[in-house]
C-alpha positions as CSV (number, residue, x, y, z in Angstrom):
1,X,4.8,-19.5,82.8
2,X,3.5,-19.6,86.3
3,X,7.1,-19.8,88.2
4,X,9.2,-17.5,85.8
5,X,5.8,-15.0,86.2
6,X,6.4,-15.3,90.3
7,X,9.7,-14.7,90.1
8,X,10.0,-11.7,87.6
9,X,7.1,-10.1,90.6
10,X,10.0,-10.9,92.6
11,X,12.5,-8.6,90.5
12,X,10.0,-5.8,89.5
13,X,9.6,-5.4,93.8
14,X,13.7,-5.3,93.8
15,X,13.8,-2.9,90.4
16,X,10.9,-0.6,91.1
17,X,12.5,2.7,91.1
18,X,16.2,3.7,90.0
19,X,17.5,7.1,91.1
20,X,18.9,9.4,88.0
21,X,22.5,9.6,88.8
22,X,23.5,10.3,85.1
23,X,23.3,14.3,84.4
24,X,23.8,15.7,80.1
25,X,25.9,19.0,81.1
26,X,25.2,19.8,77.0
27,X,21.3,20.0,77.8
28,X,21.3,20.1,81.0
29,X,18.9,17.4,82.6
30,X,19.7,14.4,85.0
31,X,19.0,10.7,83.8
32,X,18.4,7.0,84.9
33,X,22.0,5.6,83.3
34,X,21.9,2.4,81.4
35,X,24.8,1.1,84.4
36,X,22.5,1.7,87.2
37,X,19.7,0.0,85.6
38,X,21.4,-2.7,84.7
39,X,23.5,-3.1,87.9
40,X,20.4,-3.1,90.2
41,X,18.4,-5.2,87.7
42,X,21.3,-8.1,87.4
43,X,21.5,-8.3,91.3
44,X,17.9,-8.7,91.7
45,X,17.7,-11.5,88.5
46,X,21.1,-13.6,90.0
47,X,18.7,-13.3,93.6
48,X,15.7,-14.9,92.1
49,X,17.4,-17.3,89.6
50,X,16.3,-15.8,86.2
51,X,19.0,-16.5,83.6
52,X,19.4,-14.0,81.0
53,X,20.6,-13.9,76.9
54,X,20.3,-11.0,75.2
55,X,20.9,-10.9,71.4
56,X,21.1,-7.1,69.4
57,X,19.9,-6.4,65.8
58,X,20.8,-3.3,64.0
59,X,17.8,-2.3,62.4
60,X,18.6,0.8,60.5
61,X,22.4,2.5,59.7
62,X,22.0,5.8,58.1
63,X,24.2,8.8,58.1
64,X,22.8,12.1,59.2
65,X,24.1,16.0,58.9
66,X,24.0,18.1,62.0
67,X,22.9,21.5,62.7
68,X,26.6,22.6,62.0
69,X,26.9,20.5,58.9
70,X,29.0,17.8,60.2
71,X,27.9,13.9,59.1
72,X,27.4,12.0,61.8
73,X,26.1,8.0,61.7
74,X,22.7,7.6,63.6
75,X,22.0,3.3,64.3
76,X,18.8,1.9,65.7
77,X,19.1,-1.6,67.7
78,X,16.9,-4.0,68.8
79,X,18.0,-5.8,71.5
80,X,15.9,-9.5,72.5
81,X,15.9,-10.8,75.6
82,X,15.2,-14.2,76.9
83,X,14.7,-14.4,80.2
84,X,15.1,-18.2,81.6
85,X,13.6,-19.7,85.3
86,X,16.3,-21.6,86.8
87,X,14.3,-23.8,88.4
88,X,11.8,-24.8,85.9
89,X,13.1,-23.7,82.8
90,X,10.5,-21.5,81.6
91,X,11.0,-18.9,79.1
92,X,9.8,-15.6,78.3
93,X,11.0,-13.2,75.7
94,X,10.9,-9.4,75.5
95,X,12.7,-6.6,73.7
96,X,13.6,-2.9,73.3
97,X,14.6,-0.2,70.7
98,X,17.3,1.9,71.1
99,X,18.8,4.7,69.2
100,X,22.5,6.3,69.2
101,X,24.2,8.9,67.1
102,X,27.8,9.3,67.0
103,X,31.0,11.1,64.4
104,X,33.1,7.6,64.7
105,X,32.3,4.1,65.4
106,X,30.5,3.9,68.4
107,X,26.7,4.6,66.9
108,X,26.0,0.8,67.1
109,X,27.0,0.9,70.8
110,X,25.5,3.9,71.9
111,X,21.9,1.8,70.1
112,X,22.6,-1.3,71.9
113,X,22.8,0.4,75.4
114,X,19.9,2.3,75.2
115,X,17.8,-0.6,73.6
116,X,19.5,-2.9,76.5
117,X,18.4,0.0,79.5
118,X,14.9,0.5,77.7
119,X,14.0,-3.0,77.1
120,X,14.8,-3.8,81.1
121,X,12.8,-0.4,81.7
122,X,9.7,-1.3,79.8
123,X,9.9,-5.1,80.8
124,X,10.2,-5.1,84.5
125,X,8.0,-2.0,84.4
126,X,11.0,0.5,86.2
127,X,10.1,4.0,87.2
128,X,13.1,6.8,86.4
129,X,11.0,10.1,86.7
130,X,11.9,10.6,83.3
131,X,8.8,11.1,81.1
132,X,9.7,12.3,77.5
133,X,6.2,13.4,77.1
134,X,6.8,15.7,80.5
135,X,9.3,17.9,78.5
136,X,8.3,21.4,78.7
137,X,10.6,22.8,76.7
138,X,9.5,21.2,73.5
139,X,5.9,22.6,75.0
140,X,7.6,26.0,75.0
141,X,9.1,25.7,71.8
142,X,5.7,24.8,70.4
143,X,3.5,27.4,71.9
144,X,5.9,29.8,70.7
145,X,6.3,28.9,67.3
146,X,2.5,28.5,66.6
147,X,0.7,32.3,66.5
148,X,-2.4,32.0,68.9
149,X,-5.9,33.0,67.0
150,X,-6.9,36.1,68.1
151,X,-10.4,36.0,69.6
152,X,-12.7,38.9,68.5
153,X,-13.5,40.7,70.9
154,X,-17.6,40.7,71.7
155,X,-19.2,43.8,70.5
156,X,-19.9,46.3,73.5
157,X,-23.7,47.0,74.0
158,X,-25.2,49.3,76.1
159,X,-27.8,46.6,78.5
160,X,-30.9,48.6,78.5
161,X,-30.9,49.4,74.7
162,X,-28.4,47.6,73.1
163,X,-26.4,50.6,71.4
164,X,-23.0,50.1,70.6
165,X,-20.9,52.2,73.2
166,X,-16.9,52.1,73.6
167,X,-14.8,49.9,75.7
168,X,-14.6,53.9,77.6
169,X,-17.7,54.2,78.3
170,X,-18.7,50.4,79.2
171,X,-15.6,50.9,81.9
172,X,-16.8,54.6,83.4
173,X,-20.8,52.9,83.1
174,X,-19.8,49.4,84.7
175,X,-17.8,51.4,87.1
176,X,-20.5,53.7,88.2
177,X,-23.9,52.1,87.3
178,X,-22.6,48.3,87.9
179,X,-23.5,47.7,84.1
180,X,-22.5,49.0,80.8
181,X,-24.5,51.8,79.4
182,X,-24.5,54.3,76.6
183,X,-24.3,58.1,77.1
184,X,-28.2,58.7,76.6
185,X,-29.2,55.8,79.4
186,X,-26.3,56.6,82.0
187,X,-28.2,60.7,81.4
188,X,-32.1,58.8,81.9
189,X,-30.2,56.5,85.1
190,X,-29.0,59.9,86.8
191,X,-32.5,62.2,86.4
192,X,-34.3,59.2,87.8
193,X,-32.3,59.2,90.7
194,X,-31.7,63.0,91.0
């Protein structure tokens, strides 16, 4: 595995990075497509002499009902790839899951390109700046559906006896005596200092 290894170092160099050129007008966000992935990471593969098969599974087939009530089909694909040396004829094999809903026919091939573009992503290690834990809108969503606990608030004491006193009075005290205090000690504070 040492030559196919030295050349797929080769092609993760060449593949590092691919600019988000695809943009979702529906949701509006910008995305690494499955064509620039795979167009930069075939170039760099045909450069270093690493054959590739690929070989697609549907894993699951199910129908699903939309928000508006329409039936859509929703497929999940596994896609295999073997990835051959040239050279020396070693072999390595990786894959990727993919997912693609769709009204007609084209759920199965909606799955197959994104388990094609995410098996090539999470084999050769290729950075899109898209991070589906980095949404912040699902954050949103989720700290605005979920009611924060309310903290009690700490019970206002007067500092040199410990009375209660009223968030009014511990503002006025703190404000003039630079610490809270009740009626009686802000009266002892002031004769002491008269």
């Amino acid at each position: 595995m040492k030559a196919i290894a030295k050349k797929l170092v080769q092609v993760m160099n060449d593949c590092a990075y691919v600019q988000k050129s695809g943009t979702n007008d529906f949701h509006r966000y910008k995305y690494a497509t499955a064509a620039d992935v795979l167009e930069k990471v075939n170039a760099s593969l045909v450069k270093h002499g690493v054959a590739v098969t690929a070989q697609a599974e549907l894993i699951d087939l199910r129908e699903v009902t939309t928000a508006k009530g329409n039936v859509e089909r929703l497929a999940t694909v596994r896609t295999t790839l073997t990835l051959i040396d040239a050279d020396s004829g070693e072999s390595m094999v990786c894959s990727g899951l993919g997912s693609g809903q769709d009204p007609g026919d084209k759920a199965s091939m909606k799955a197959c390109t994104a388990s094609l573009k995410y098996a090539w992503l999470m084999t050769l290690a290729i950075a899109t700046g898209d991070d589906p834990e980095a949404d912040s809108s699902v954050d949103q969503r989720m700290a605005s559906d979920t009611p924060k606990p309310k903290l009690p608030e700490p019970p206002m004491a007067c500092s040199e006896c410990g009375a209660s006193i009223t968030a009014g009075v511990q503002k006025v005290s703190t404000m003039r005596f630079k610490r809270p205090l009740c009626m009686g000690c802000q009266d002892k504070v002031t004769r002491k200092t008269a």
